[in-house]
Each structure stands twice: as structure tokens, then as C-alpha cells.
VODODO-921933 format. One record per residue (C-alpha): residue in three letters; y negated, z, x. Coordinates in steps of 0.001 Angstrom, whole numbers, padded with zeros to 6 digits, always signed. Example, Ala and Ser with C-alpha at 12.3 -4.5 7.8 and 13.67 -1.06 7.14 Angstrom:
% VODODO-921933
ALA+004500+007800+012300SER+001060+007140+013670
***
This chain:
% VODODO-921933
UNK-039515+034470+031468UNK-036702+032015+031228UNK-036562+028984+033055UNK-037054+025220+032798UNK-035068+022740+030799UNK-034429+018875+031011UNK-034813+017236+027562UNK-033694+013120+027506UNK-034178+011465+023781UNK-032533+007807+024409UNK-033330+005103+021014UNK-031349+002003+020578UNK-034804-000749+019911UNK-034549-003321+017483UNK-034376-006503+019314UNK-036902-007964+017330UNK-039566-005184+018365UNK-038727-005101+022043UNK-042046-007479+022713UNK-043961-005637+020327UNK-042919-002322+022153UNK-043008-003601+025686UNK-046777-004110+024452UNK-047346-000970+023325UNK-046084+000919+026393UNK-048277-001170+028822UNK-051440-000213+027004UNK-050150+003679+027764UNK-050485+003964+031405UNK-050283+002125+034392UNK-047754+004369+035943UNK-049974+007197+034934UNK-049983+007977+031148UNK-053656+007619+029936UNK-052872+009471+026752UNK-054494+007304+024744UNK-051403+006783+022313UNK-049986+010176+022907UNK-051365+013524+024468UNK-049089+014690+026789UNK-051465+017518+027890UNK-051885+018655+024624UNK-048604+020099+024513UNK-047570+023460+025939UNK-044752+023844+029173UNK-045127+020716+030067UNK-044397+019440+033744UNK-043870+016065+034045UNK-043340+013534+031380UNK-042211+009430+031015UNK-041721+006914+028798UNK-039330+004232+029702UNK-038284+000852+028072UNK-034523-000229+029703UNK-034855-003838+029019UNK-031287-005534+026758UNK-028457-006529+029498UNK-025001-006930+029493UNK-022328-004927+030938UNK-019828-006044+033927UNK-017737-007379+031419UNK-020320-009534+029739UNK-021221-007472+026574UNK-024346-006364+025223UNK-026430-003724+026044UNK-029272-003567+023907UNK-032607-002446+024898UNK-033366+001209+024827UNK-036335+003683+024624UNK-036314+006882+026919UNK-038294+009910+026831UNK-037765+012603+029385UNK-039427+015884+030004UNK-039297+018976+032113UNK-040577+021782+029873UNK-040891+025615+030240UNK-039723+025784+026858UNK-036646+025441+024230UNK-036243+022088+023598UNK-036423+022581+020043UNK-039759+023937+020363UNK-041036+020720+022693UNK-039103+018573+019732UNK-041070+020133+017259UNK-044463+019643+018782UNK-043453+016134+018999UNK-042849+015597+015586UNK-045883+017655+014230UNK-048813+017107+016355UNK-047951+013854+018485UNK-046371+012460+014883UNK-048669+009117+014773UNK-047692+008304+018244UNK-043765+009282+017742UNK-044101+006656+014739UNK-045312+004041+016461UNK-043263+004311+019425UNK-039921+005504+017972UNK-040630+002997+015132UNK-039321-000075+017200UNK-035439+001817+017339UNK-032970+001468+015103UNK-032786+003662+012435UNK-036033+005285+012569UNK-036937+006308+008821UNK-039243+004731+007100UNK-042815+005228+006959UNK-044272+006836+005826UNK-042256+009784+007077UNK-042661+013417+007846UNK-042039+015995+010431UNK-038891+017137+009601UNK-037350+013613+009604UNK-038972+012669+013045UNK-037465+016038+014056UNK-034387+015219+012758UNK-034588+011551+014526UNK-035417+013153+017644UNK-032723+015467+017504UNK-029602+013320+016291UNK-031029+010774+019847UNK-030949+013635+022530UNK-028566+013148+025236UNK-027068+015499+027644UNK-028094+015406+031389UNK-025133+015329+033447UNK-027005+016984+036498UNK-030357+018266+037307UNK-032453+019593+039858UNK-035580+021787+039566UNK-037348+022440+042710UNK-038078+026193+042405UNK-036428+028118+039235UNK-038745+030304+036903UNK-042075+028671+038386UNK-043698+027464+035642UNK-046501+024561+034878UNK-048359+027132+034180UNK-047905+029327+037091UNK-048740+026112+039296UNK-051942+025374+037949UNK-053035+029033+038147UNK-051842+029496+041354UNK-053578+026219+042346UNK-057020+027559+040618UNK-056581+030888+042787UNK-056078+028702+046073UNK-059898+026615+045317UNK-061495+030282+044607UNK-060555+031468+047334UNK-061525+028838+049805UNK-064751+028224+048148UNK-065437+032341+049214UNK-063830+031499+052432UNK-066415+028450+052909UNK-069240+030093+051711UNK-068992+033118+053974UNK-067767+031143+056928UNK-070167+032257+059147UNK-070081+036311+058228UNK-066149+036212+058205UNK-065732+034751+061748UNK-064041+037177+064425UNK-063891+039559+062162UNK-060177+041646+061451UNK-057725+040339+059265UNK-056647+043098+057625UNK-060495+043121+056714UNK-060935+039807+055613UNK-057591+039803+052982UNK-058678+043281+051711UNK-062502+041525+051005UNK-060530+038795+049290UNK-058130+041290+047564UNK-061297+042313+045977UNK-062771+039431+045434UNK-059435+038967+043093UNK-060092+041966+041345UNK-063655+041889+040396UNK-062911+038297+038800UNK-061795+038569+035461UNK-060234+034844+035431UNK-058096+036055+037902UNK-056728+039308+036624UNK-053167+037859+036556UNK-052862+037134+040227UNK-053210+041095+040576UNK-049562+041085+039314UNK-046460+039393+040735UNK-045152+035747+040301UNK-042748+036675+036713UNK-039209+035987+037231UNK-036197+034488+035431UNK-034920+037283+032686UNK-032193+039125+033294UNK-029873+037630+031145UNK-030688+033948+032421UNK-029244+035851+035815UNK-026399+036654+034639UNK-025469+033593+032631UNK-026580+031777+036268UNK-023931+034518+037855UNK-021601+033987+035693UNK-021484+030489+035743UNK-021341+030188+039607UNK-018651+032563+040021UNK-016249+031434+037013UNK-016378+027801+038152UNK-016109+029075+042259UNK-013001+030944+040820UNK-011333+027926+038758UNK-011634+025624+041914UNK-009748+028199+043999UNK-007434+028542+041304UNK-007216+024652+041654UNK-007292+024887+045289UNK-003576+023766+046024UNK-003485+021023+043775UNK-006509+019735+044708UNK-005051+019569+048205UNK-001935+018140+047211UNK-003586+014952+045618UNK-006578+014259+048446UNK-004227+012019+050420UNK-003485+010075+046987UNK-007222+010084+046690UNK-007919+009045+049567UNK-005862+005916+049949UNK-007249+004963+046323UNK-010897+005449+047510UNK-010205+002948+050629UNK-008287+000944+048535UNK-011083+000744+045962UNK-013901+000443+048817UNK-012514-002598+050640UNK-012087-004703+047331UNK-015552-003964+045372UNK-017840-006178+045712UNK-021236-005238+048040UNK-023736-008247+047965UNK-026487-007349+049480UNK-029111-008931+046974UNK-033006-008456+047305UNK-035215-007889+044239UNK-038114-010841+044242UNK-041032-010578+045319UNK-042698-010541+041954UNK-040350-007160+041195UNK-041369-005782+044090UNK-045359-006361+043251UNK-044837-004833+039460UNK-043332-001723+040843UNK-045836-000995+043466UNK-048558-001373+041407UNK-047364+001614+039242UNK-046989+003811+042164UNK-049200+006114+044746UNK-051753+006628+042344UNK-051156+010358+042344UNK-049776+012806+045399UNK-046814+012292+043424UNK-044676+009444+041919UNK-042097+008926+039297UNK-038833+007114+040013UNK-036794+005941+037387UNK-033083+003604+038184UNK-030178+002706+036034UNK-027063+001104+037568UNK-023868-000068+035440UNK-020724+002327+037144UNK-018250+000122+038823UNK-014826-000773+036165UNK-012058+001364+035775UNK-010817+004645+035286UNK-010995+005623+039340UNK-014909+005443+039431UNK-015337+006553+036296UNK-013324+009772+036893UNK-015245+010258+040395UNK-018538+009975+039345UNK-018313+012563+037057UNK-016363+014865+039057UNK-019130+013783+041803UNK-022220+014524+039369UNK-020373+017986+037617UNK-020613+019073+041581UNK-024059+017841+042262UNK-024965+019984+039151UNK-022951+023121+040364UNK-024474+022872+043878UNK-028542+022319+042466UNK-027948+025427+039954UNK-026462+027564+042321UNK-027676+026504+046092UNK-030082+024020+046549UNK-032835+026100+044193UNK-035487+027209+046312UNK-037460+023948+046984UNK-034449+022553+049044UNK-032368+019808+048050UNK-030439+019554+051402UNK-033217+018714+053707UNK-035314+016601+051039UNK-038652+019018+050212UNK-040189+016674+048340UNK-038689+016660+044528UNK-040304+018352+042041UNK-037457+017391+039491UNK-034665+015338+039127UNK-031591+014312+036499UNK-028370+012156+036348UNK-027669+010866+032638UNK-024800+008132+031583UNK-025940+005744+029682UNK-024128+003551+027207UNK-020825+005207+026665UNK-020900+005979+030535UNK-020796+002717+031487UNK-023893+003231+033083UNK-025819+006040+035204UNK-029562+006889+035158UNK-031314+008669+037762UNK-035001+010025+037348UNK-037379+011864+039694UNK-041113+013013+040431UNK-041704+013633+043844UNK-044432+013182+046861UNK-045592+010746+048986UNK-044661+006704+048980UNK-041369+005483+047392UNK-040952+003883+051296UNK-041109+007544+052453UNK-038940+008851+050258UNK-036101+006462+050362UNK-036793+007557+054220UNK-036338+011170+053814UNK-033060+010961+052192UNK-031832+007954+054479UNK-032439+010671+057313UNK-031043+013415+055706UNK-029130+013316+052906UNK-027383+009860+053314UNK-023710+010972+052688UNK-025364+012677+049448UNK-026695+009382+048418UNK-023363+007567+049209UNK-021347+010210+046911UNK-022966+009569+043365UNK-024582+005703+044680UNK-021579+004369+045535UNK-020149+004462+042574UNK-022542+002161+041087UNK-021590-001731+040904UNK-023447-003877+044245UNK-024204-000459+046434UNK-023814-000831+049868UNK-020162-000621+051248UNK-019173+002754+052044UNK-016059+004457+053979UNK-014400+008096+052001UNK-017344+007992+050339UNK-019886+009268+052476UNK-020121+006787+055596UNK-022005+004006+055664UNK-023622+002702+052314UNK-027315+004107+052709UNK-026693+004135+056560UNK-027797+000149+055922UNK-031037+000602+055665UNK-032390-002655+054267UNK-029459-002973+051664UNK-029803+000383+050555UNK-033608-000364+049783UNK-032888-003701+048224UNK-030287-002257+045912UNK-032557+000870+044708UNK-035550-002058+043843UNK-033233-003543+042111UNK-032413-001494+039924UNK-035660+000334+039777UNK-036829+000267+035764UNK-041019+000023+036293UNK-042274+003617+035110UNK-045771+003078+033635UNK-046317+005742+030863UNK-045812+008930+032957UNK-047166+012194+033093UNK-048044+015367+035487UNK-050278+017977+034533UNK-050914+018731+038428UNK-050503+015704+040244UNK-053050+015936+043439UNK-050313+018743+044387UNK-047259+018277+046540UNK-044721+020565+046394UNK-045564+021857+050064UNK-048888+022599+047927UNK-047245+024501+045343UNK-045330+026470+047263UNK-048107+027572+049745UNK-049925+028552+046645UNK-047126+031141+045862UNK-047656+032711+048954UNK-050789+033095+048764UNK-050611+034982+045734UNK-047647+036838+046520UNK-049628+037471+049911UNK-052244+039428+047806UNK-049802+042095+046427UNK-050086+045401+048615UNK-050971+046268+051799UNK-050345+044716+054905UNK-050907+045126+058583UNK-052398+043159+061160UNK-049825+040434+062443UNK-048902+040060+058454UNK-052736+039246+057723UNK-053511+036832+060305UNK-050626+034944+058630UNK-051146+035079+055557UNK-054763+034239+056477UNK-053071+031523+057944UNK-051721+029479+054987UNK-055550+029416+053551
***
């Protein structure tokens, strides 16, 4: 097994067809894709899905940026594949979506040029984060499907099961496992990356561990030159604090909590000159170093609750987009990482034109609470066509479901039984 991949498709749309588009999108979903126009659960490795339409704005020097169509996925697959099944069997809803961009060939078209379309629009994510590494869509909802049969025994035999030993009770339900044929994989181990995704993932950490030492002294040598250009930069940007109205703030709350989990989706223009634009990409090549290589086990510094997540410039890198799914209210989230993470949101935020002041970087900024909020609504692009294939499940959820198959392999004594017992 291999593991997941980030795919981002990003269309220029003809101004004339923004309307018409804008339209089209709000009759897919109201923040939940109702796959009316296209199946999303009809294609295979599929996690989480969205459609996004970044409405036409101008840069900070005045000039156009035209109005764009996004399509992101988190897939268990190549991206070729998930391309292809786009172009073949979600075809009539690729044309009538994609047909609003610029470019788009003429219909009526074919596969292969949709493919091509899609291909010649893909963009490179310049970080990402995947919860847990190798587990796929598929292994959730199984795992999710073993959880339910199990407490329905559990419930049914309440009465029997009470007082009596653990050790008995898991082997009865070790049993139970076996002796349903729907459930013959959950006799076997969780499958792991391949070996030579390992490696590549070893590899990768070490060489670029390696270059920085080898960099070591002349990174040290310029920090103080840094430095004084970072204060220099922070006490002359600009740091409003503006607050989205009230009608904003009504749209996007009506496309949220409608699941366990939510989709976030914000695009900020990257303040001018050659100093932010050379930090936020050193800042975002080390978020992606340190969610490859450390924060992949359900742990993104103290923040439990993301599923996925991806930084992508925009526009010739004059802008940045992040995207996320993850649990609970948007309030609570922009909580969580307020709590924890703060200095993690100052290092890639701050870099973004009307964030929150911030000292070296990481002080302050998202330490103001209110202004912090105000600027993420702000620059919050409404999410309405978006997709989950398990989205009553947390990722607190998930993860107790791997235990509890994991808890099935072999034997186990006592102390170990009660616990496992435990997490049911």
C-alpha cells in the first residue's frame, strides 16, 4: 500500500460565465456536496473532496485577478488515475463545470481532452498534512463498520457479558470476528506504507536534515541580518484590524457544522516584495518537511483535529491558499490552534497582507484573539460543494477504531483486555 496524495486542478473562468457558474455550484451542495451534478462517491480512494469558486479581485498593486475554479482532493490513489476517472465517468459534470474556464475545448469533447485539460491546470501543493500516513478511506470506513458490529454484540448481550473476565469477553468477540465473513479482513493487520515509499520518506528526511547542517554556519551568519529585516518589515506593514460583515459571517455559517466535520477553505494576497516572498516559502518548504517527517501520527503540534490540510500559491505566488477538513465548530478550531499552535499560525499567517502584527515572527499576531478571527473570516472563500465519504467520524473516532482492530490481533492478558475493552 502506498500512501495518500493531494491533487489541486486551479481554471482561470471566463468572466462572462462567473454568474452562470456561481449558479451552478450553489445548486451542488450547501457546504455538503449533494452529488447531484457530480458523484463524488462514485469514485474510488476518495477522502474528502471540494469545489471552490475564488471570486475576480485585484492584487495589492491594483491588477486583476480573475476569477478561478478549484478542485481539491485527498485520494488513496495516483493522481493520474483520480484524473482519469474524472474525465471518463464524471465527464458530463467536468463539462459543465470546467466549461465556464478559459480554454476548455469545445464541446462536444472527449476523455482524453478533458484529461488533457485537467492535467495541463494541476498545480503543485507547496505543503501538506495528512493526519495518519497509509490509513486509507477505505480502511476508515471498514474499521468504522467493525466498531457498530461489535457494539451491537456488545448491546445485545449486555446482560450475559456483565462481570464476566476480560480476557473472556475479547476472545468471544475475537470469534465473533471470525465466524463473520464481512469481516474476514479485520483478522489481518492494518496494511502499511510499502517499503519503497519508506525509503523515499527516509531518504528525503535525512538528505534535506543533512543539507541544512551543511548550511548550518551560513544560516547563522545571516539570522542577525534577518532579523533586523523581519522587525524592520513588521513595524511598517500595515495591520488593520478589519471585521468581515455581518452578512459574510451569516453565508459562511450556514455552510458549516452540518457534519462532525467541516471544510475550511482561505486565500490571502502575500505581503509585496522580495523579503516575504522569500520567507513564506522558506516558511511553507519547512512546514512541509516537519508534516512529512514529524507531525504524522494524528498530531499536528497539539491540534488533533485535522484530517487533511495543504498550502498552494496562487496567481504567480502572489497569493497563498490554505485548505482543511477537520472536527468540531470553525469557533473551536480557530480555538485549538490559538491555544496551541499560535507561533505556528504567526509563521506562514503573517506573511499574508492585514494579519495581525507580529514580533520575529512568532509573537503576537494570533495571540489577538478577535483580530486573528476577523482576519481568517475575511478571507474565508464559502465552501459549499464539499465532500467526505465518512463524515459522522472525528478523527478521535478514527483512530479509536484502529485500535480496536489492531486490539483483536493475538492474545492478550488481563490488564491489556480490560483496556482494550475499554475503548468499546
Amino acid at each position: 500500500m502506498s500512501h495518500q496524495i493531494a491533487l489541486t486542478v486551479v481554471a482561470e473562468v471566463r468572466p462572462e460565465a462567473a454568474d452562470d457558474l456561481r449558479a451552478l455550484l450553489a445548486t451542488m451542495g450547501d457546504g455538503v456536496a449533494n452529488d447531484e451534478v457530480l458523484d463524488f462517491g462514485s469514485f474510488s480512494g476518495l477522502h474528502f473532496a471540494r469545489l471552490v469558486l475564488v471570486e475576480e479581485s485585484t492584487d495589492l498593486k491594483g491588477d486583476r485577478l480573475p476569477a478561478s475554479l478549484l478542485y481539491m482532493s485527498d485520494l488513496d490513489l495516483p493522481k493520474g488515475r483520480h484524473l482519469g476517472e474524472l474525465a471518463d465517468a464524471g465527464g458530463d459534470a467536468i463539462d459543465r463545470l470546467f466549461g465556464h474556464c478559459v480554454g476548455y475545448p469545445q464541446m462536444p469533447t472527449t476523455p482524453e481532452r478533458r484529461l488533457a485539460y485537467l492535467r495541463g491546470h494541476v498545480v503543485k501543493e507547496q505543503a501538506r498534512y495528512v493526519n495518519t500516513i497509509g490509513r486509507t478511506a477505505r480502511q476508515i470506513r471498514q474499521e468504522a463498520r467493525l466498531r457498530d458490529r461489535i457494539q451491537v454484540y456488545l448491546d445485545e448481550h449486555a446482560d450475559e457479558l456483565r462481570g464476566r473476565d476480560p480476557v473472556e469477553i475479547r476472545r468471544e468477540l475475537q470469534q465473533l470476528v471470525e465466524d463473520d465473513a464481512g469481516l474476514h479482513w479485520a483478522r489481518r493487520p492494518a496494511e502499511r506504507t510499502d517499503r519503497g515509499f519508506r525509503l523515499r520518506e527516509l531518504g528525503h528526511a535525512v538528505g534535506i536534515a543533512l543539507l541544512v547542517l551543511l548550511l548550518l554556519p551560513v544560516l547563522l551568519l545571516a539570522l542577525p541580518v534577518y532579523l533586523v529585516l523581519l522587525r524592520w518589515h513588521e513595524r511598517r506593514d500595515p495591520a488593520p484590524h478589519l471585521k468581515p460583515t455581518p452578512e459574510l459571517v451569516q453565508e459562511l455559517a450556514g455552510l458549516e457544522d452540518h457534519l462532525v466535520q467541516n471544510a475550511f477553505t482561505a486565500i490571502g494576497l502575500v505581503k509585496p516584495g522580495p523579503f516575504r516572498r522569500l520567507t513564506v516559502r522558506v516558511v511553507l518548504a519547512g512546514i512541509d518537511y516537519s508534516t512529512r517527517h514529524v507531525f504524522n501520527r494524528g498530531n499536528l503540534a497539539g491540534v488533533k483535529t485535522i484530517h487533511f490540510a495543504r498550502w498552494v500559491f496562487l496567481d504567480d505566488g502572489r497569493r497563498v491558499m490554505f485548505a482543511s477538513n477537520y472536527d468540531g465548530s470553525l469557533e473551536s478550531y480557530m480555538d485549538d490552534f490559538i491555544d496551541k499552535i499560535a507561533w505556528g499560525l504567526n509563521i506562514v499567517f503573517s506573511n499574508g497582507d492585514g494579519y495581525p502584527r507580529t514580533r520575529f515572527l512568532i509573537l503576537a499576531g494570533a495571540r489577538d484573539e478577535l483580530a486573528f478571527k476577523d482576519y481568517l473570516r475575511l478571507h474565508q472563500v464559502p465552501t459549499r460543494v464539499w465532500h467526505s465519504p465518512y463524515g459522522q467520524l472525528s478523527a478521535a473516532n478514527i483512530n479509536n477504531n484502529e485500535r480496536i482492530r489492531a486490539g483483536l490481533q493475538g492474545e492478550a492478558g488481563a490488564e491489556k483486555a480490560e483496556q482494550w475493552l475499554r475503548s468499546l
